[in-house]
N, C-alpha and C positions, 0 to 999 in steps of 0.2 A: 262580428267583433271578437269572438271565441278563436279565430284564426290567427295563427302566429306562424313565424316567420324562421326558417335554421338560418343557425349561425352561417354558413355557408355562404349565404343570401347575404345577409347583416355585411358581411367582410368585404363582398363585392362592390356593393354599395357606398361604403367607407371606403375602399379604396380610390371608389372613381372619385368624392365627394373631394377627400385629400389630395388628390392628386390636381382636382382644379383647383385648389385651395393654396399650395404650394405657386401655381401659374399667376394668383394673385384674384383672381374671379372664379366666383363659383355661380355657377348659373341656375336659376331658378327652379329649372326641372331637378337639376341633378340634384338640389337641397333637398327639395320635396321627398324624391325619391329614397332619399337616405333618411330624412324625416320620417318617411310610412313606414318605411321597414322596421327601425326604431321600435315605434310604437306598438308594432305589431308583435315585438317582442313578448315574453315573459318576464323581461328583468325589469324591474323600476328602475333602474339607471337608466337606464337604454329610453325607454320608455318618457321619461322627462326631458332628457334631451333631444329626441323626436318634438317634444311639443315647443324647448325653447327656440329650437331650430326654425318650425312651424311661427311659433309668433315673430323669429326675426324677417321672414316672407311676410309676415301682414304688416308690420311696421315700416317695410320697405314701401310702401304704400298698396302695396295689391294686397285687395281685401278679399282673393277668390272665398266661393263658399267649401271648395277642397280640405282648404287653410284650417280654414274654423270648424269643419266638420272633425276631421283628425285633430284638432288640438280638444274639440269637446271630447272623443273618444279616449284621447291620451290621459286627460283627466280623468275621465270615469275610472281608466283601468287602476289608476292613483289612488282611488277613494275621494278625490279631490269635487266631490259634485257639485257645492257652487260654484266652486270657476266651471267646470263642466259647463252645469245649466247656464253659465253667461253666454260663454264661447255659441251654444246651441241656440239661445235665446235671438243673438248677434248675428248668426245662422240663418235664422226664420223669419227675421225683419228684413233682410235684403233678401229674399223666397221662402215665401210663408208655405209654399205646397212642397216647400221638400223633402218625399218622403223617408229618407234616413233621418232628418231634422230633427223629423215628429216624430220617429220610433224613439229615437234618440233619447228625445228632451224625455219621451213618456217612461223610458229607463229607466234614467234619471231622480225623475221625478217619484216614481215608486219605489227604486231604492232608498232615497232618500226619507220617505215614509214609512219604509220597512224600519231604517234605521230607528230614525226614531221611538218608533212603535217599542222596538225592543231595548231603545234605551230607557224608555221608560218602565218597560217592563224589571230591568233591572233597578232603575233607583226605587220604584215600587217593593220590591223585593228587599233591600236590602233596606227600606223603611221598615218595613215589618218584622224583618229580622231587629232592628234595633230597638224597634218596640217590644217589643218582645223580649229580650234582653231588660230591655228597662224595667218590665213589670215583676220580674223575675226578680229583679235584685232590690224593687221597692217593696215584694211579698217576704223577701227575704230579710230584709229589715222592720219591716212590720210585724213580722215572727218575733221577733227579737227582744220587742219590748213587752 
């Protein structure tokens, strides 16, 4: 997932993508294609639009797991983890032994615990700091009288 893609690539991609696009049909593969490259990106733009592109192929009715694999990916690299974990979830119900599925989801799933973890670590923190502040300024008034 750490693998990205030169602009080189990216451009080729977009060109063919546009160029059937202009014809009036764009075909399945060639979306894909510019889809992963997309994704595989470093830029968030690029990167979102990989995954809209991606959910326009599962809408069109094919539900490959390609689809959903790369569009949970496209999320993760987002920050975006519960659409991630859906896409992944959606992934494993139509093949539960998919092994990037399960790497995937368990990503995911640890990031998003990580996350937390440390967000609580900071509102923890900045409770304390507030308390703390408070007692300060109720010792400082109880000085007073």
């Amino acid at each position: 997932m750490e693998e990205t893609i030169s602009k080189e690539d990216v451009k080729r991609f977009e060109e063919q993508y546009n160029a059937e696009l202009e014809k009036g049909t764009v075909s399945s593969d060639t979306q894909f294609s510019y889809a992963w490259c997309l994704i595989r990106s470093d830029n968030k733009n690029d990167i979102l639009k990989g995954v809209l592109l991606l959910q326009g192929l599962c809408h069109s009715g094919a539900d490959q797991r390609d689809y959903l694999y790369f569009i949970a990916e496209g999320y993760y690299k987002l920050n975006e983890y519960k659409s991630a974990l859906r896409y992944t979830n959606r992934l494993l119900q139509i093949e539960p032994q998919n092994q990037q599925g399960v790497e995937l989801q368990e990503k995911i799933t640890g990031q998003m615990k990580k996350d937390g973890l440390i967000g609580l670590g900071i509102l923890g923190g900045t409770a304390l700091l507030f308390g703390g502040a408070a007692a300060l300024v109720g010792l400082a008034f109880a000085g007073r009288k």
